[in-house]
KEDREN-957745 format. One record per residue (C-alpha): x, y, z. Coordinates in steps of 0.001 Angstrom, whole numbers, padded with zeros to 6 digits, always signed. Layout:
// residues N
XYZ...
END
This chain:
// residues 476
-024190-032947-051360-020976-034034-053523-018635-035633-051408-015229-033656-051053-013017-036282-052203-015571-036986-055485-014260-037349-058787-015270-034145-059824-013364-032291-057306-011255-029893-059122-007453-030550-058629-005298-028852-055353-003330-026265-056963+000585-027096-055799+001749-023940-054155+004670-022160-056200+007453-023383-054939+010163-020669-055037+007633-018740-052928+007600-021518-050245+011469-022136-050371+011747-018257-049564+009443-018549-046821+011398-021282-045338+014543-019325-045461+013135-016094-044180+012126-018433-041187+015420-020004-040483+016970-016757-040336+014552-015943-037726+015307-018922-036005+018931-018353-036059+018576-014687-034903+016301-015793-031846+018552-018582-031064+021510-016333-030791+019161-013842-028436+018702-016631-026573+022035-018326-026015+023391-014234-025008+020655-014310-022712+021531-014545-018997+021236-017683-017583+020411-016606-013736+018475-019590-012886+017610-017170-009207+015809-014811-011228+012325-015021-012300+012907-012209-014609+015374-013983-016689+013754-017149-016440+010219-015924-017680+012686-014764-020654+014672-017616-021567+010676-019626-021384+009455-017089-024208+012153-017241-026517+012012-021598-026290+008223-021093-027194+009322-018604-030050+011860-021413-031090+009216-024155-030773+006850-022010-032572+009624-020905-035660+010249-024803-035709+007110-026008-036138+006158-023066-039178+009025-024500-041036+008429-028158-040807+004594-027160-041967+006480-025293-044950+008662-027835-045499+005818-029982-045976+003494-027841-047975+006977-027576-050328+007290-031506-050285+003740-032682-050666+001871-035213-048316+003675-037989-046378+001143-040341-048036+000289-040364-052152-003008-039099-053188-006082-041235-052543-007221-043625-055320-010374-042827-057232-013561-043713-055251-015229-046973-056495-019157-046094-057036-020080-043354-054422-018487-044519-051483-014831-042516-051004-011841-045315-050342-009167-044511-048007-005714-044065-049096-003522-047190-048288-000188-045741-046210+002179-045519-047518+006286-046696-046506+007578-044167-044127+009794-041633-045689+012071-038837-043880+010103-036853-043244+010605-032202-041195+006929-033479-040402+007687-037013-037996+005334-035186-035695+002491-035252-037804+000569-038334-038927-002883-038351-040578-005428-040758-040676-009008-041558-042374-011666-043841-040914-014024-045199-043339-017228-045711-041224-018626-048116-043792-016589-050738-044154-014982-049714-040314-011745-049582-041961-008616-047290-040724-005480-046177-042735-002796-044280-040719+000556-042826-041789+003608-044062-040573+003824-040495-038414+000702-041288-037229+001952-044978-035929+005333-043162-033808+003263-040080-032695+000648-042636-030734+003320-045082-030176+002103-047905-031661+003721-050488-033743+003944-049895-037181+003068-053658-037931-000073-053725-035928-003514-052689-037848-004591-048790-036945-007223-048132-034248-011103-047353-035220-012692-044976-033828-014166-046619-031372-010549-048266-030143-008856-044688-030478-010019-043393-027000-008019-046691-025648-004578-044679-025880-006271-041588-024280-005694-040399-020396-009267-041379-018679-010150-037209-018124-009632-036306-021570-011780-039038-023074-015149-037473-022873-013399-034931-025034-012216-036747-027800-015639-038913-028113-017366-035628-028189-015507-034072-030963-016010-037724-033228-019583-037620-032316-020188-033969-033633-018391-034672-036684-019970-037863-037680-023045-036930-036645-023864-032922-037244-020577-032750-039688-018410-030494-037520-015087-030011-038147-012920-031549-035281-010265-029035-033853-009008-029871-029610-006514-031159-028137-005892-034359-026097-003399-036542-024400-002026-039927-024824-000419-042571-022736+002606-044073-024567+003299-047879-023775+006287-047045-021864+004068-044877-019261+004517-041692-020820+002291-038495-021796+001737-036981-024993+000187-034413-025829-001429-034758-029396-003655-031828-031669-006552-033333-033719-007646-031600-036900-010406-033371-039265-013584-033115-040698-016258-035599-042452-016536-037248-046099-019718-036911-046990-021483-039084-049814-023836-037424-052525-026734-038100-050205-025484-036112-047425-024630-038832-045078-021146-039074-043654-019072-042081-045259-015911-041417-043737-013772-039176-041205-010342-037608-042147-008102-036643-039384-004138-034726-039138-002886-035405-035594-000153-033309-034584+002406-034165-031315+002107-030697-029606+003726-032130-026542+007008-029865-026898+004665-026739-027830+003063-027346-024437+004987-027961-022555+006786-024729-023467+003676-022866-022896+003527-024165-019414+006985-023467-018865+006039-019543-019742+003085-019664-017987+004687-020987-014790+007452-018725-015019+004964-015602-015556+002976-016901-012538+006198-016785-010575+007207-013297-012010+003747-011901-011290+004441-013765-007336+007729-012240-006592+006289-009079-007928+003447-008534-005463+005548-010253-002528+008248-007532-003380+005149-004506-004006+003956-005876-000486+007428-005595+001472+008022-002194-000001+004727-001030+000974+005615-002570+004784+009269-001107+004611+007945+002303+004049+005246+001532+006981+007821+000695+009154+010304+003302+008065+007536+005724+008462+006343+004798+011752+009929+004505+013377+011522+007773+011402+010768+011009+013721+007003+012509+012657+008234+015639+012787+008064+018059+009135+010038+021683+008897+011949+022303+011847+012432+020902+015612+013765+022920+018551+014763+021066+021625+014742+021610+024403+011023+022961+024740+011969+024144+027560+015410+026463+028287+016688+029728+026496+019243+027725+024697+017611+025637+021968+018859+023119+018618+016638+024139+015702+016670+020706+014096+015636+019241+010419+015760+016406+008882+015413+014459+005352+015246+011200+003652+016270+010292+000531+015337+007533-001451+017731+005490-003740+017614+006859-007287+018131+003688-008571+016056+001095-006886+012098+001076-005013+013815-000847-002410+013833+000923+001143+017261+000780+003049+018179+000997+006467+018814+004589+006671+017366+006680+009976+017675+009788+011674+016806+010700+014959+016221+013474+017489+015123+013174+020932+014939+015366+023723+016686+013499+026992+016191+014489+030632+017821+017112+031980+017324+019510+028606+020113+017747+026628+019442+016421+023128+020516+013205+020883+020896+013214+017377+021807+010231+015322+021904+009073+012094+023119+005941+010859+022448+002984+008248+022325-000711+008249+023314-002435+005419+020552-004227+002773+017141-003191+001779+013310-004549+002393+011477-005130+005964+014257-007463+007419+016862-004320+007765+014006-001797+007847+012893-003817+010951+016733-004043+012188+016360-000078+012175+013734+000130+014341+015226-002500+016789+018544+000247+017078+016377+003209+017089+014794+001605+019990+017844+000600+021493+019999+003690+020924+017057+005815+022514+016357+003656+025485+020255+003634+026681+020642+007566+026059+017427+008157+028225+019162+006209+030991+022251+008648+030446+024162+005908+028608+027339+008542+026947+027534+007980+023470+030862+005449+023427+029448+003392+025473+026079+003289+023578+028458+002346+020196+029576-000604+022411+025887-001852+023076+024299-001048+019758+027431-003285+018292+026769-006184+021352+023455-005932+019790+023885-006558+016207+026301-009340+016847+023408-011142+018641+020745-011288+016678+019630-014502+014578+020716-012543+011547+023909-010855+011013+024212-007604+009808+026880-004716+009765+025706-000672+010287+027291+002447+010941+026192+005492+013103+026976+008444+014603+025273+009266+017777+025675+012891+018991+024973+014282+022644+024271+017717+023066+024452+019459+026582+022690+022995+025974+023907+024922+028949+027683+024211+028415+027178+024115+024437+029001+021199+024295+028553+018484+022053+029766+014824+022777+029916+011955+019899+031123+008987+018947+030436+007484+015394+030919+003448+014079+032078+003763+010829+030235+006152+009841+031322+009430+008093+031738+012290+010603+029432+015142+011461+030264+019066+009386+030539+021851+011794+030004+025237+009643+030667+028121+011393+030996+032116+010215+030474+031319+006382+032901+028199+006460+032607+024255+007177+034960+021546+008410+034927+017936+008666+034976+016872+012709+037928+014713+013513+036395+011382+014744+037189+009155+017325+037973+005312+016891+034461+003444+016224+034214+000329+013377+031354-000934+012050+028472-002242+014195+028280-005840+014440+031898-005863+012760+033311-007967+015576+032868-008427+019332+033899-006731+021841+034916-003495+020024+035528-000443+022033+034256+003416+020856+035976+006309+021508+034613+009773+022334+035455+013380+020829+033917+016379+022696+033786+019864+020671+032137+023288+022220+029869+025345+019869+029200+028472+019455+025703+030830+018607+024769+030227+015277+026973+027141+014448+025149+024278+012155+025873+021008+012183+025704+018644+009657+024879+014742+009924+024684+012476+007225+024389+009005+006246+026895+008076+003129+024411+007162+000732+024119+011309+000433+028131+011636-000948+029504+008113-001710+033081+007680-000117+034476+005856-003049+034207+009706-004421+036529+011050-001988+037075+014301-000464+035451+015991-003654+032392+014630-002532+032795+016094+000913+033620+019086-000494+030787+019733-002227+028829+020193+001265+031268+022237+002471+031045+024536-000377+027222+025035+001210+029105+027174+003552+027913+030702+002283+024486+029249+001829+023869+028159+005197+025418+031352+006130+022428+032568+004744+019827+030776+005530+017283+031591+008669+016015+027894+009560+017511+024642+009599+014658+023573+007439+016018+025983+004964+019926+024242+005181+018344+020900+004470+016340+022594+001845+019329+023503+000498+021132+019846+000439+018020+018622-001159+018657+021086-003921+021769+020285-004259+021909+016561-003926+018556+015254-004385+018505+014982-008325+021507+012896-008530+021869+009326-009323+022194+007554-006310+022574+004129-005667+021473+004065-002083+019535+005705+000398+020396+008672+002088+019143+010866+005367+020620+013814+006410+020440+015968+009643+020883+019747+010325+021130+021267+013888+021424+025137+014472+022527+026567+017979+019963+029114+018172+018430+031096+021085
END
């Protein structure tokens, strides 16, 4: 077989080099475009997201980099001259040559001649492995000297295939620099073989990939970490909605308490998710029938999103239903639900409105914490209840809750809700737009159907938080 580097090998063709020199300037445009993505990218250092971003565009830069240095090269010709003609059959390596500036310091190549156990190394080749430039090149069988003990058997395999079954040497492995450092270096190379077939010598381009790498990791870590903090948040959604599910009254269409008693609240109820976000807040509604045939309905919200709040719902759900079945009025319950949420390890801040409904006088006690106040609709028409003094729960200690009384009548609906439904910040227009309901309720034979109704008219807009709302009917 004629040996590659044989006199008779016809000559490399030099590539055309306007072609190359438009390459390389289509490629640092690219570089400068990504770069500029890049620097406008945000910075959050908290979010995975972003981070996993800012990791793929330095790869993309690595990778832009490296493509023009190789063009750069191909342009500028090798960092060592061409190879002297071979003396009889036996190819000679080239003799380095001085160090030049070089887009390519980060690649070195080398040639081992295997019959005289000669080496000739670039001056790349001498900063990539960190050796002096003065001191003779490693043979092959010093060369796995530099490399880290586990990725030895790697490199010896590679030289063993190619000398002996002529494959072409393409892996990766690292090196340990003289000051204690790690590099990361790419091997490329393939045999010389002599006209009888034999391998005379072993050519080799040895590329520092450490950068490249390490940007890889960088993306891969970052990934990992994106694909973490996505299943940990896929994992407290799916609790939140457990919990919210389990606590949040099992009860579909409508409710009428008390079972027992001529006069009866037809009750319904509905949750709204946030348009805008898969997070679950800390929105709840609530109906429950206390002794004596009287009725509580509440609805409230505490502030933030995931199982923390959705389990600091529960815990006043809990609360607000064990003091009402002790006959607890609803001021006073305010006070304790507030005592509560100043307590606990975490701080938080709610609002609720917590209604108390005494069927055989039709009256209807409440007291709300911040929290916008119930709609009364009566005979085709609505009104906004005036509400007693109440701030937010867990505000500050000590507060005190004040109590408004108000009498129904046959066939008045009222109206709880929790303000993710109409935002405040939108005013009275957005209060006004249930109160405009008016002639629909007026119409409609269920509470189910008045919720219905909200949903129609509410559900489909872009909200940014949760909402719940509550409908009671004085019915017979």
């Amino acid at each position: 077989m004629p040996s590659p580097l044989s006199a008779d090998r016809p000559a490399a063709q030099p590539p055309r080099r306007g072609t190359v020199d438009a390459l390389i300037s289509q490629t640092r445009r690219l570089l400068g475009d990504v770069d500029a993505v890049r620097r406008d990218a945000p910075a959050d250092g908290a979010d995975p997201e972003g981070r996993w971003q800012r990791a793929l565009y330095d790869l993309a830069l690595h990778q832009l980099s490296d493509l023009d240095e190789h063009l750069a090269q191909l342009r500028d010709g090798p960092a060592v001259p061409p190879a002297p003609e071979p003396t009889a059959d036996i190819p000679v390596a080239p003799v380095p040559a001085p160090r030049r500036a070089s887009l390519l310091s980060r690649v070195g190549s080398a040639e081992w001649n295997l019959l005289t156990d000669e080496a000739s190394w670039s001056g790349e080749l001498y900063e990539i492995l960190g050796r002096d430039p003065d001191a003779p090149p490693l043979t092959l069988d010093e060369l796995p000297s530099l490399v880290l003990d586990e990725d030895r058997p790697q490199l010896t395999a590679m030289v063993t295939d190619c000398l002996i079954d002529a494959k072409r040497i393409d892996g990766e492995f690292r090196i340990v620099l003289p000051d204690g450092g790690v590099r990361t270096v790419h091997m490329m190379g393939e045999p010389v073989l002599d006209d009888d077939g034999g391998t005379a010598s072993m050519w080799a381009v040895l590329r520092d990939v450490s950068e490249l790498r390490r940007s890889q990791r960088v993306v891969s870590e970052t990934r990992d970490s994106l694909h973490r903090q996505r299943h940990i948040a896929q994992t407290e959604h799916r609790l939140a909605v457990e919990l919210q599910e389990a606590v949040l009254p099992p009860w579909h269409g409508s409710l009428r308490l008390p079972r027992q008693g001529p006069e009866k609240l037809d009750l319904a109820a509905h949750y709204l998710p946030c348009s805008t976000s898969d997070l679950i807040g800390g929105d709840w509604y609530d109906a429950l029938e206390l002794p004596g045939g009287e009725s509580l309905l509440s609805v409230g919200d505490l502030t933030g999103h995931g199982v923390t709040v959705t389990s600091g719902m529960a815990m006043l759900i809990g609360a607000l239903r064990g003091m009402a079945m002790a006959g607890t009025e609803p001021g006073r319950l305010m006070a304790c639900l507030n005592q509560l949420l100043d307590a606990t390890v975490q701080p938080a801040l709610g609002s609720a409105v917590c209604c108390r409904y005494r069927p055989t006088t039709r009256t209807l006690v409440w007291a709300q914490a911040g929290h916008p106040a119930p709609l009364l609709f009566r005979d085709g028409t609505g009104r906004v209840l005036t509400s007693p003094d109440g701030v937010l729960l867990g505000a500050t200690s000590g507060a005190v809750y004040g109590q408004a009384e108000v009498t129904l009548e046959q066939g008045d609906l009222l109206l709880l809700h929790t303000d993710g439904l109409v935002p405040r910040r939108d005013g009275e227009a957005a209060v006004q737009r249930l109160l405009d309901l008016a002639p629909r309720f007026g119409e409609a034979r269920t509470a189910q159907e008045c919720v219905r109704t909200v949903v129609e008219a509410f559900g489909e807009t872009e909200r940014e938080d949760d909402a719940c709302v509550l409908v009671a009917r004085v019915s017979s």
